[in-house]
NUKEGU-123233 format. One line per 3 residues: number of its first residue (from 1); for each residue x, y, z of N, C-alpha, C. Coordinates in steps of 0.02 Angstrom, whole numbers. Example, Ala and Ser with C-alpha at 12.3 -4.5 7.8 and 13.67 -1.06 7.14 Angstrom:
<nodes>
1) 660 -284 390 615 -225 390 660 -165 390  642 -112 354 684 -53 357 645 2 394
</nodes>
This chain:
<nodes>
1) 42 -60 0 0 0 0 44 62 0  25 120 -54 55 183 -34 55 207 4  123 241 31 119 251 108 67 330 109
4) 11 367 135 2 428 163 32 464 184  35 513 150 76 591 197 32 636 197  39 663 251 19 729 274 -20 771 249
7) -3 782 166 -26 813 120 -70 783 78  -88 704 80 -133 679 65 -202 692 108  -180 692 175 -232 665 236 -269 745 218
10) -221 811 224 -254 852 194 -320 872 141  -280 843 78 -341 825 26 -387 790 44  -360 741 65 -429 691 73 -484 733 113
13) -459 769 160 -524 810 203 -547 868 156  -489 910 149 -524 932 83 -579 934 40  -583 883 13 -618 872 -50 -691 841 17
16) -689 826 55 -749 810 102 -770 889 133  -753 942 100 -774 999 135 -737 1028 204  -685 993 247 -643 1021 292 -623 1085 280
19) -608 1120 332 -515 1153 342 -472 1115 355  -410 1104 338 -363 1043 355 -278 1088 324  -275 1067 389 -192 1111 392 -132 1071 414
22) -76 1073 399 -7 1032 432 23 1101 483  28 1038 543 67 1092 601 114 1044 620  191 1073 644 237 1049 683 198 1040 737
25) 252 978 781 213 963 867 242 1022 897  303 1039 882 316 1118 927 275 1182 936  223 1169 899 186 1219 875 108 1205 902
28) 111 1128 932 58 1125 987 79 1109 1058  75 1165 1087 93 1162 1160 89 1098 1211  26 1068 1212 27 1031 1250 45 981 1247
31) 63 947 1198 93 864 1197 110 838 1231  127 772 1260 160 733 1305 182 665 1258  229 632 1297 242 579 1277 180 519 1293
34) 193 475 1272 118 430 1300 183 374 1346  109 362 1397 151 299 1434 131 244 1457  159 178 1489 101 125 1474 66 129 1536
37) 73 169 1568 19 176 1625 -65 196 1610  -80 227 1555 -94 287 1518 -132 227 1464  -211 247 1494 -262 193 1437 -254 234 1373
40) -278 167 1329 -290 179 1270 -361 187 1262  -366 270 1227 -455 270 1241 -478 326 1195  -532 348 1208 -578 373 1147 -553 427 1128
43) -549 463 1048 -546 525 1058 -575 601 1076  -637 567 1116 -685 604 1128 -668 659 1200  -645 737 1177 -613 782 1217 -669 794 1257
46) -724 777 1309 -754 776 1358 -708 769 1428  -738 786 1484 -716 753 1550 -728 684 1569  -682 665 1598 -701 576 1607 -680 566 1693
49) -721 513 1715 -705 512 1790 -616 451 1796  -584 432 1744 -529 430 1744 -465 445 1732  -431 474 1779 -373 522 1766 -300 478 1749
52) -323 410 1729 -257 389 1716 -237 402 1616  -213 460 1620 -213 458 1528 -138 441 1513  -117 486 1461 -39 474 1446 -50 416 1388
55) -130 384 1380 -106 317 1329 -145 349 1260  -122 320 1195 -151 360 1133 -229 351 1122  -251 377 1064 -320 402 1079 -344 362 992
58) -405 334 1019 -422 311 947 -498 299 958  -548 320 902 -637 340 883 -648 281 933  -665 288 1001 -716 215 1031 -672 186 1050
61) -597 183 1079 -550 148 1109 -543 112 1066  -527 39 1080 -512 -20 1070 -554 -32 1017  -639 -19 1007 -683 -7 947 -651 19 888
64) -611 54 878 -589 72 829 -533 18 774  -493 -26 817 -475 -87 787 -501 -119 774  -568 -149 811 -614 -192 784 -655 -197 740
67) -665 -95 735 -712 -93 672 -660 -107 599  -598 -78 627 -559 -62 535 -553 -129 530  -534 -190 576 -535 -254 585 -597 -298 525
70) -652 -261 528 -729 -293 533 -731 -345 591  -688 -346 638 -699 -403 689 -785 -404 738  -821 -433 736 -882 -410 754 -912 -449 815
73) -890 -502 853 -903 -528 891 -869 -508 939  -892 -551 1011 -856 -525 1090 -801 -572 1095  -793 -612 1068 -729 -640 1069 -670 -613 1014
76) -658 -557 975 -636 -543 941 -606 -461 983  -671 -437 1035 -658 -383 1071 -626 -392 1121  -620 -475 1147 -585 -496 1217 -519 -510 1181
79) -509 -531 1132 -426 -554 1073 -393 -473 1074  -442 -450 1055 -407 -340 1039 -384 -330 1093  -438 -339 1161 -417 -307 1234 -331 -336 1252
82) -336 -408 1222 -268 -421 1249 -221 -416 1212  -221 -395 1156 -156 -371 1109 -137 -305 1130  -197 -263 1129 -164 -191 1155 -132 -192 1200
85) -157 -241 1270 -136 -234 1349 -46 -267 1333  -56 -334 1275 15 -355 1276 73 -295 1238  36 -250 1209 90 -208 1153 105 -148 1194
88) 82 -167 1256 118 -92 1312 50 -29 1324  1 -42 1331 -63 -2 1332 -116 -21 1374  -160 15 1393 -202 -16 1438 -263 -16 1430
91) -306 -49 1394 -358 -49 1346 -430 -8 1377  -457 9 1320 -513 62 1364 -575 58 1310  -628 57 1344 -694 107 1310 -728 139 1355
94) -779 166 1330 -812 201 1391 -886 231 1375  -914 250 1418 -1003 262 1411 -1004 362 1421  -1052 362 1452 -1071 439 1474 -1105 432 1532
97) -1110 499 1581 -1154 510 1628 -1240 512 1607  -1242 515 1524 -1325 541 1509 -1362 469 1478  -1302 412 1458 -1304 367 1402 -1275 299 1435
100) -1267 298 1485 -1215 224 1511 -1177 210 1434  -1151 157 1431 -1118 126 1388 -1126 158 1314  -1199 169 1300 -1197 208 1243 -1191 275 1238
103) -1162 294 1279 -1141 368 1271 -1055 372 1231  -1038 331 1214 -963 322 1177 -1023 328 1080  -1008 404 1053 -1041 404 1004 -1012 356 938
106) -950 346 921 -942 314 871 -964 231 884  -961 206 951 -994 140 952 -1067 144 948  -1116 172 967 -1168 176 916 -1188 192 862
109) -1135 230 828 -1147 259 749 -1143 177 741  -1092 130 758 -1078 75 729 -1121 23 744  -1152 19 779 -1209 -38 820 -1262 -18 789
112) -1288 43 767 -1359 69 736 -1343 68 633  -1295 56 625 -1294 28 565 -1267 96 512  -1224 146 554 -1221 199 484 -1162 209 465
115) -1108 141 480 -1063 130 427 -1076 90 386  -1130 61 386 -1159 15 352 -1136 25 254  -1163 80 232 -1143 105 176 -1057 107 169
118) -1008 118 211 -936 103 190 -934 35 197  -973 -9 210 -925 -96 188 -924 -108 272  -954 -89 340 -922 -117 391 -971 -137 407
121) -975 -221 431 -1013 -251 467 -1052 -221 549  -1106 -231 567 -1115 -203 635 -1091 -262 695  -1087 -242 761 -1058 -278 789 -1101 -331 813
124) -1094 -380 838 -1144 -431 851 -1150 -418 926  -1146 -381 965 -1163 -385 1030 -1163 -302 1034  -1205 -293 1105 -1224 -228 1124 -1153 -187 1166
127) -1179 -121 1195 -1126 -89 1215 -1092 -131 1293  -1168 -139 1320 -1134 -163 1387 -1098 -238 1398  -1136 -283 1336 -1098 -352 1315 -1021 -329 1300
130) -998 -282 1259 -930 -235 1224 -882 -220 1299  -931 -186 1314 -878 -141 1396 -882 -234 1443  -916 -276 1450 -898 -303 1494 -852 -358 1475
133) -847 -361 1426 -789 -406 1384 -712 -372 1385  -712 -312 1397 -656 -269 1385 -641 -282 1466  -677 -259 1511 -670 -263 1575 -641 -335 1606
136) -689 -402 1573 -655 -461 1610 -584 -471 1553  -557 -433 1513 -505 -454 1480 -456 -407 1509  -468 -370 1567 -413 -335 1599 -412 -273 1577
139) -461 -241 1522 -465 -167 1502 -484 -137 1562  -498 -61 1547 -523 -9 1592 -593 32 1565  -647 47 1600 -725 59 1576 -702 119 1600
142) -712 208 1561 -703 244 1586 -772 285 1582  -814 345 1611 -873 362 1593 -866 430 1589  -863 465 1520 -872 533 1495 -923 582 1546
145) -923 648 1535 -968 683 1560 -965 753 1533  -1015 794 1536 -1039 856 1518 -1051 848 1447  -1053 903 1392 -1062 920 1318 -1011 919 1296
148) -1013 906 1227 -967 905 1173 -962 967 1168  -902 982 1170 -897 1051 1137 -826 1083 1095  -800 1031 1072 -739 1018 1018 -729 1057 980
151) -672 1096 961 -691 1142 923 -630 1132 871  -581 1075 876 -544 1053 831 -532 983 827  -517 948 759 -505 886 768 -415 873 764
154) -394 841 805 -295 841 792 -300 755 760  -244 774 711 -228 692 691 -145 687 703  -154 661 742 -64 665 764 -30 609 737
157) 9 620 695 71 573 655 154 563 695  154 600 752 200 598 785 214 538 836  233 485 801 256 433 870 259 462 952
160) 235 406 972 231 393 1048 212 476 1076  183 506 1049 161 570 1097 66 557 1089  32 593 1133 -25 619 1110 -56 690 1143
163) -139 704 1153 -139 771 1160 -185 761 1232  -157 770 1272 -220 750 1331 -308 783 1330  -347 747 1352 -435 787 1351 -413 858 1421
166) -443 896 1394 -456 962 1417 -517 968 1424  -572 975 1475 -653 968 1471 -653 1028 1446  -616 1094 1481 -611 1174 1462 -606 1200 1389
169) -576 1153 1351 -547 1196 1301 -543 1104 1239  -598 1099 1243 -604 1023 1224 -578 1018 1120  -564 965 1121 -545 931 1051 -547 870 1036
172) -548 823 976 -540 752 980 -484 754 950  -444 706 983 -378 685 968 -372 648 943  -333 620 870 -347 545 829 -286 551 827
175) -237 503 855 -167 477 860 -170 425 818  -151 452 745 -167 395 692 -101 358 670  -35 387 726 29 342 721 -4 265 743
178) -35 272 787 -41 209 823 -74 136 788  -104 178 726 -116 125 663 -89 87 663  -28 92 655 37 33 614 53 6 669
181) 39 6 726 77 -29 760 7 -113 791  -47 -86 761 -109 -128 747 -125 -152 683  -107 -125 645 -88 -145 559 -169 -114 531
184) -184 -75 553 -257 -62 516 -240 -40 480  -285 -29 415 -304 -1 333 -288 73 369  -255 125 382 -251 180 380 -290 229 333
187) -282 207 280 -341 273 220 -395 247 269  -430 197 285 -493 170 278 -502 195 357  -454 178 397 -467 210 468 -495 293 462
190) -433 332 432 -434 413 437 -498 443 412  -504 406 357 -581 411 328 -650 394 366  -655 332 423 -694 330 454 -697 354 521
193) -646 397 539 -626 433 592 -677 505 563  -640 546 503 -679 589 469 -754 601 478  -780 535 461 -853 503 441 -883 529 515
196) -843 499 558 -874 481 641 -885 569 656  -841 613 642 -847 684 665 -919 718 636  -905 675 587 -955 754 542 -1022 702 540
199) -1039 648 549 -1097 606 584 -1140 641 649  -1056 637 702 -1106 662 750 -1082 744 761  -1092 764 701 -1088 865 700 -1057 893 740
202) -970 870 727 -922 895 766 -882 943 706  -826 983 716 -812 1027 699 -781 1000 610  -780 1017 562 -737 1005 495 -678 1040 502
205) -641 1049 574 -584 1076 555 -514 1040 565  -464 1024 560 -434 979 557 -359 1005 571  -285 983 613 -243 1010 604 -204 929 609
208) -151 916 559 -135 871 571 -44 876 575  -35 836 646 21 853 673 88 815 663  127 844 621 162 815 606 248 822 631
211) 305 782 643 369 800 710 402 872 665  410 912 699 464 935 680 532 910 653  578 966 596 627 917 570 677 941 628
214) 718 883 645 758 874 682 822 927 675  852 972 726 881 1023 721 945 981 723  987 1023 668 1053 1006 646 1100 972 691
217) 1141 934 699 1200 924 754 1244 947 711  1256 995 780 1338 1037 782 1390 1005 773  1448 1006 765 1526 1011 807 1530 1002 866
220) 1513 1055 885 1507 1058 972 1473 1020 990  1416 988 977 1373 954 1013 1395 864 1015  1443 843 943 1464 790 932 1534 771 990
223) 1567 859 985 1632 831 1041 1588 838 1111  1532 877 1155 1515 862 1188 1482 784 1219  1433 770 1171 1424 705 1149 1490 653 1179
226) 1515 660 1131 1592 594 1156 1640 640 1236  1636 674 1245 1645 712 1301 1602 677 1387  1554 657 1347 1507 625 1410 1540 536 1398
229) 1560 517 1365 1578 453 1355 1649 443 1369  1688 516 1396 1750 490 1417 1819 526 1376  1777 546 1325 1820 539 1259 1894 631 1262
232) 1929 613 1229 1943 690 1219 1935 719 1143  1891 756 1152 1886 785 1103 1882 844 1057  1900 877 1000 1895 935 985 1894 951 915
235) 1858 1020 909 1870 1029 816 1935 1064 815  1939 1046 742 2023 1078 713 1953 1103 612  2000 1147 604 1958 1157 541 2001 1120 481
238) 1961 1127 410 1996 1068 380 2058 1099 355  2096 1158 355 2142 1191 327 2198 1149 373  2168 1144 447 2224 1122 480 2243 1055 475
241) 2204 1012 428 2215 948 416 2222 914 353  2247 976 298 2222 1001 242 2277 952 200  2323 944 227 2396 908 193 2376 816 196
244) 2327 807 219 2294 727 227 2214 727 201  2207 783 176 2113 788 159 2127 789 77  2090 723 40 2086 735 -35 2028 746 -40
247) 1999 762 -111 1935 771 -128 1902 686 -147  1870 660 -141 1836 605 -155 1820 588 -224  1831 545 -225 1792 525 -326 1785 474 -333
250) 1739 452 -375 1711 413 -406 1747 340 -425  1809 334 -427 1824 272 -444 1856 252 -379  1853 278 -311 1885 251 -257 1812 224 -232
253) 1844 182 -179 1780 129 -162 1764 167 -105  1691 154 -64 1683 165 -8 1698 101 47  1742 139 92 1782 77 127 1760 78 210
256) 1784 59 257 1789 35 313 1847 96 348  1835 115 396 1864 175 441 1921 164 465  1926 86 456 1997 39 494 2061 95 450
259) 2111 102 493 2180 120 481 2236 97 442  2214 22 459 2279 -21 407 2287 -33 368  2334 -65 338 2364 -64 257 2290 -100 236
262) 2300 -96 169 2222 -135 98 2283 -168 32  2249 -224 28 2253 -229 -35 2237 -197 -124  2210 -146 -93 2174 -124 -127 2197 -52 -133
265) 2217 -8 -180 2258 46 -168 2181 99 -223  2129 83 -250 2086 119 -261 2048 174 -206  2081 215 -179 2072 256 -107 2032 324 -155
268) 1991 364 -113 1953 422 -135 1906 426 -133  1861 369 -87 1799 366 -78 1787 389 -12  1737 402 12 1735 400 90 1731 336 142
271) 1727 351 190 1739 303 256 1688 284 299  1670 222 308 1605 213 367 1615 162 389  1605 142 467 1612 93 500 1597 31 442
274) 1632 -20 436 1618 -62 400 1612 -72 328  1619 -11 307 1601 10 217 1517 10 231  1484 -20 163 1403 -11 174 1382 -45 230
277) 1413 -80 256 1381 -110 314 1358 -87 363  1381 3 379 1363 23 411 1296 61 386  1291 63 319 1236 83 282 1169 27 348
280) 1169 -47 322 1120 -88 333 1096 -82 426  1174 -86 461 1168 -69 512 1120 -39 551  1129 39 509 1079 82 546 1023 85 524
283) 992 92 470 936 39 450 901 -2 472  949 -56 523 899 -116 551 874 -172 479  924 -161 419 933 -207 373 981 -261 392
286) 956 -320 383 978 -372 406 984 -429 365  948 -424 299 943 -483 264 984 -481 198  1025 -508 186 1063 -524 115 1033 -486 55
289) 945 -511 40 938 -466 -15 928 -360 30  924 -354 80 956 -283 94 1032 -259 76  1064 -326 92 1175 -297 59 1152 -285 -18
292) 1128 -327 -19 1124 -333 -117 1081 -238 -157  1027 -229 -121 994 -185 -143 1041 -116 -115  1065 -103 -66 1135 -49 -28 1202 -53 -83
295) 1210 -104 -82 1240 -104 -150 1237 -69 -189  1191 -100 -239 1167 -47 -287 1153 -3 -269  1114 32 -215 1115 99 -207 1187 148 -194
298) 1225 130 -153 1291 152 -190 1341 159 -238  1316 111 -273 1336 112 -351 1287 173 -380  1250 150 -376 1200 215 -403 1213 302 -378
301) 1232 319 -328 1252 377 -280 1315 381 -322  1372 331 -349 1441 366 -367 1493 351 -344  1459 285 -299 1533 264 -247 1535 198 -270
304) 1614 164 -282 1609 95 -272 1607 73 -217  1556 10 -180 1531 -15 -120 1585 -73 -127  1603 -64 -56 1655 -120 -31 1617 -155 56
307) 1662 -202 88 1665 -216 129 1735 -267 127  1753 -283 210 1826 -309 212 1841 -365 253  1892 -371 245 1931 -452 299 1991 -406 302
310) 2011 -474 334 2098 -463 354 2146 -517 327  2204 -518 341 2248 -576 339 2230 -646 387  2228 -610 416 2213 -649 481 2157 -694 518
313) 2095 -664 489 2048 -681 534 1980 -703 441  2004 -682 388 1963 -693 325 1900 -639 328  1859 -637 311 1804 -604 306 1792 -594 368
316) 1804 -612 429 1781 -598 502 1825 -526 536  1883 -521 497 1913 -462 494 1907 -402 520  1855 -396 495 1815 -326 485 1797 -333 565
319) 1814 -284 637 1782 -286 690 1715 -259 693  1695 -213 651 1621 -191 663 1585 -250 641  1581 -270 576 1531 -334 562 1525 -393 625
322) 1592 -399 638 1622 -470 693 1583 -416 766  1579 -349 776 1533 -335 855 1471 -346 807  1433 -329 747 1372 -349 748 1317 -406 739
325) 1385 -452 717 1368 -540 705 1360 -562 777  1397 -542 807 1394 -576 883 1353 -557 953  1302 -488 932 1267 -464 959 1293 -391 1022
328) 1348 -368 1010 1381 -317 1050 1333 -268 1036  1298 -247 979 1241 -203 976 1194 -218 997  1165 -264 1030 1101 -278 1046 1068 -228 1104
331) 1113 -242 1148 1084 -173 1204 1078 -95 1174  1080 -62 1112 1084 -12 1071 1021 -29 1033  991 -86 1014 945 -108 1007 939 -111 912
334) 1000 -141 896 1000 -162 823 1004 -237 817  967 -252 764 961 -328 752 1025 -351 734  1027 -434 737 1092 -426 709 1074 -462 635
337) 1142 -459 598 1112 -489 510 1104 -549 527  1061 -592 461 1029 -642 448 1083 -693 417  1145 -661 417 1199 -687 363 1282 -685 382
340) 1286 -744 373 1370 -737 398 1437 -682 374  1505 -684 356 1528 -648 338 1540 -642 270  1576 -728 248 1582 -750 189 1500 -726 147
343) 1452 -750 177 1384 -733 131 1361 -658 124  1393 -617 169 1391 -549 173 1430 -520 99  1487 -544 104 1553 -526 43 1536 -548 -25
346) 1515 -608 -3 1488 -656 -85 1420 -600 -98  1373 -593 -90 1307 -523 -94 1342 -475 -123  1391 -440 -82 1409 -374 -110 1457 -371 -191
349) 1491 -441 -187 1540 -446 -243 1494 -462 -290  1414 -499 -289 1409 -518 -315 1341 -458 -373  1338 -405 -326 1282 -355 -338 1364 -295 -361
352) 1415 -301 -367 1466 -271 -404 1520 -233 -361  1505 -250 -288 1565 -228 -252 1629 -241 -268  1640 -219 -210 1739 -243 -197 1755 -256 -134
355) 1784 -325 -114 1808 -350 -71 1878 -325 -66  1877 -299 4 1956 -291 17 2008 -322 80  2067 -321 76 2089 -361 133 2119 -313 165
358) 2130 -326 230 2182 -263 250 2212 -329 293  2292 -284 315 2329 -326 346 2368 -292 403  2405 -304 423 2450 -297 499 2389 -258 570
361) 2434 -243 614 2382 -236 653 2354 -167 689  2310 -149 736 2270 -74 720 2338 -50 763  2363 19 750 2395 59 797 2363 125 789
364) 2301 124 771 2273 197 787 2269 249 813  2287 302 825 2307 333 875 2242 411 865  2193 408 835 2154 482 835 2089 434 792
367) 2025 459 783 1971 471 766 1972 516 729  1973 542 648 1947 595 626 1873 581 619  1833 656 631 1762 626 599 1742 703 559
370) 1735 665 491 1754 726 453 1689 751 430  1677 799 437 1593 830 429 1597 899 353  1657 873 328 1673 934 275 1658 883 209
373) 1620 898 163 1565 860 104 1630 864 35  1621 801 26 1667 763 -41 1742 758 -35  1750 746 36 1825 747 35 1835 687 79
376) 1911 682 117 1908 609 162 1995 620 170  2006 570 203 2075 569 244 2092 503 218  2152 493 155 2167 415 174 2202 363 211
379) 2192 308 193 2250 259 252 2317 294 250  2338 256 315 2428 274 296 2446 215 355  2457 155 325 2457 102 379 2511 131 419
382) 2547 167 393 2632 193 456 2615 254 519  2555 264 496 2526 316 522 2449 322 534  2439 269 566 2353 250 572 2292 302 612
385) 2253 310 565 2187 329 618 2112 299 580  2065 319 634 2010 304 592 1985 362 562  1965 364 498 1930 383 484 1836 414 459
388) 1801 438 490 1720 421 490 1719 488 462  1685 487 409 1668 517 344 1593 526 359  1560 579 429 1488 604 437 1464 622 387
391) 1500 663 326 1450 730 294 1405 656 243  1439 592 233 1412 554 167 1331 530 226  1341 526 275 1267 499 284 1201 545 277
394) 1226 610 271 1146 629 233 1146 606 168  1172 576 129 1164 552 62 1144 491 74  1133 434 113 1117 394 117 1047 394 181
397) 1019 455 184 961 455 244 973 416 314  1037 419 337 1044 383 379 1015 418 450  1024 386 508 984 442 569 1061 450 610
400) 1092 528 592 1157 533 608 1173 517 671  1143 548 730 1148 530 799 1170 479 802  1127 425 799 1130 360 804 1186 333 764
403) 1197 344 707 1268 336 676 1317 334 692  1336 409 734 1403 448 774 1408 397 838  1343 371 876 1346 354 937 1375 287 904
406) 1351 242 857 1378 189 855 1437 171 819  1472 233 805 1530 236 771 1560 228 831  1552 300 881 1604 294 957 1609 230 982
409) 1534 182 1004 1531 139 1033 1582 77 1005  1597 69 924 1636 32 875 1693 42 915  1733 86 916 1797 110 937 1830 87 1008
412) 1762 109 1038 1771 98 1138 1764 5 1121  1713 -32 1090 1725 -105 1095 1787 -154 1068  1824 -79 1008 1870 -128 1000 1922 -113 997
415) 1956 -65 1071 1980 -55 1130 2042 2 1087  1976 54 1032 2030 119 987 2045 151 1025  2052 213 1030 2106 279 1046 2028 327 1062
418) 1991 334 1117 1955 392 1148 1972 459 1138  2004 479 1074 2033 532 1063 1995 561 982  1969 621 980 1940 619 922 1944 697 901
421) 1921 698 816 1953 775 796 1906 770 768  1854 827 771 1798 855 721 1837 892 685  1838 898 616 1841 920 539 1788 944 546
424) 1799 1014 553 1730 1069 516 1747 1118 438  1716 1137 410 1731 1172 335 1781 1222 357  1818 1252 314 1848 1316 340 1800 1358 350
427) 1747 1380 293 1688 1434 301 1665 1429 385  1660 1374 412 1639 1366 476 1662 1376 529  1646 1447 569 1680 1457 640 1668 1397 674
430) 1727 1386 725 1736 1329 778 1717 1358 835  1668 1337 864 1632 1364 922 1692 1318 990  1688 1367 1019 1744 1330 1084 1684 1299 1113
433) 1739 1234 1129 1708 1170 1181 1681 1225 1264  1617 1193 1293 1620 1235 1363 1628 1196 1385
</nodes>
């Protein structure tokens, strides 16, 4: 299925007569993170006599999986209650002070038959058969109170946050991240979320909330960063490192950060833990046809894709692959590959890499991590360091943080030099370390 963005969910309300706007979450004050203390429950912005929130918000609680589901029986609502409760949530529906049980409006739009016309079955049991099935499956029955009086609808796309009920200043909240992690039809959800508002003559206005883009990492913030890990660290600009910085090209391979001699004297590419492997790494690509398709995508970008061995040890060589075959990342919380080393090398040679060997042993003595775009530092086995070539992972969408951290963590496991030099552009003032 095509994935939805933002600017679809837009149109789609759109063309149904909405207002429908994209907002950063910075730009809605109240957010919180959600937590599993924190039911999963309606998005109906009323007062409720339970104050345990913090959990995401979806049309009728737990009703809302069952409908995108068509699941229509009480044994299908007691199966939902316990998937949510097992996926870290604490399952919910709820009634009203004027309506018992049927005061939760989208479960009677659905019990009285007026999704009937979109394709959804009605449910085979009533509200209080619904709430007491939720209840003996360990859910929570919560009971609304006062008037609707909503005066916006939020569709929040922002992982693990949502918008808490305000009786004062009320809204319905549709935390429609929480889709995927239930696998519902999303168009077909957002659409019957839509349906449910303007059914029961709630507002057509719509803001849908989407994360802010993530503010740049500094220099400063990278040697602070390794600064908390022990490290010493500092920028030097690239003039001062200018007699070891070439420009990068096209027929040098992208290699492995290791220091020591190569068989391979095609140098001018850039540097990453492992060659592409650190591509799959951060990714959370794990499977052979992922080396194969990284591959080609660096072939395609302009780089020849490598990965390495040693003299010594054959394809196991390589220490980053050998910490992520053996699970040293696991507490960082990366899978490990599906594939040994030899079957790692055979993939890449065989999708048009280059296998390389390197030989004698690490005497590393510095970390460059070079954040200045199309250039790189090469080996000098007589004179070893690592090299990590930051500026290439925005070309490959990688999530840099997480990159840098598991570059340091590479180094500290396989017992490098805690000593490191940020490479900033010349154009770029060097902000002093505080």
């Amino acid at each position: 299925m095509t994935q939805l963005t933002p600017a679809d969910i837009v149109s789609a309300l759109q063309s149904r007569g909405w207002a429908a706007d994209i907002v950063t979450d910075e730009r809605v004050g109240d957010m919180v993170k959600t937590k599993s203390t924190g039911i999963l429950k309606c998005v109906d912005g009323r007062g409720s006599d339970n104050s345990k929130f913090g959990g995401p918000k979806l049309p009728g609680g737990i009703y809302a999986i069952a409908h995108n589901r068509h699941a229509t029986k009480l044994s299908d609502v007691t199966s939902i209650a316990k998937e949510v409760a097992s996926s870290g949530f604490v399952p919910s529906v709820h009634g009203d002070d004027s309506s018992d049980m049927l005061g939760c409006g989208f479960f009677k739009l659905w019990l009285t038959g007026r999704f009937d016309d979109m394709g959804y079955p009605r449910p085979e049991f009533d509200a209080d058969q619904g709430a007491k099935a939720v209840k003996d499956a360990g859910g929570v029955i919560e009971m609304h109170h006062g008037k609707h009086t909503e005066k916006v609808v939020y569709i929040n796309l922002c992982p693990n946050t949502t918008i808490e009920p305000d009786e004062n200043d009320q809204r319905f909240v549709v935390d429609a991240w929480i889709g995927g992690k239930f696998n519902l039809d999303i168009p077909k959800f957002l659409i019957g979320a839509a349906a449910t508002v303007e059914m029961l003559g709630g507002p057509k206005i719509a803001k849908i909330i989407v994360p802010s883009p993530p503010k740049p990492l500094t220099p400063l913030d990278i040697c602070n960063a390794l600064a908390a890990r022990g490290w010493s660290a500092s920028q030097v600009s690239q003039d001062e490192v200018s007699k070891h910085m070439v420009p990068t090209k096209s027929s040098g391979i992208l290699k492995c950060v290791d220091g020591r001699g190569s068989d391979n004297s095609k140098f001018g590419g850039p540097k990453l833990p492992g060659g592409i492997y650190a591509i799959a790494h951060n990714r959370h690509a794990t499977s052979l046809s992922d080396i194969t398709a990284i591959t080609q995508e660096v072939s395609k970008a302009g780089y020849v894709p490598s990965v390495h061995g040693d003299d010594s040890s054959d394809m196991l060589g390589c220490g980053f692959f050998k910490l992520w075959l053996t699970g040293r990342f696991d507490d960082m919380g990366y899978p490990r590959p599906e594939f040994d080393a030899n079957q790692g090398a055979n993939a890449v040679k065989k999708a048009g890499g280059v296998i390389e060997m390197h030989h004698g042993k690490h005497t590393e003595k510095v970390v460059y991590i070079n954040l200045c775009p199309n250039t790189t530092i090469e080996p000098d086995e007589n004179d070893q360091r690592f090299v990590v070539d930051a500026w290439i992972g925005g070309k490959f969408n990688l999530d840099i943080p997480k990159f840098l951290i598991g570059a340091a963590a590479t180094v500290e496991m396989l017992g490098g030099p805690k000593i490191a030099k940020v490479i900033v552009p010349q154009s770029q003032a060097i902000i002093e370390e505080a």
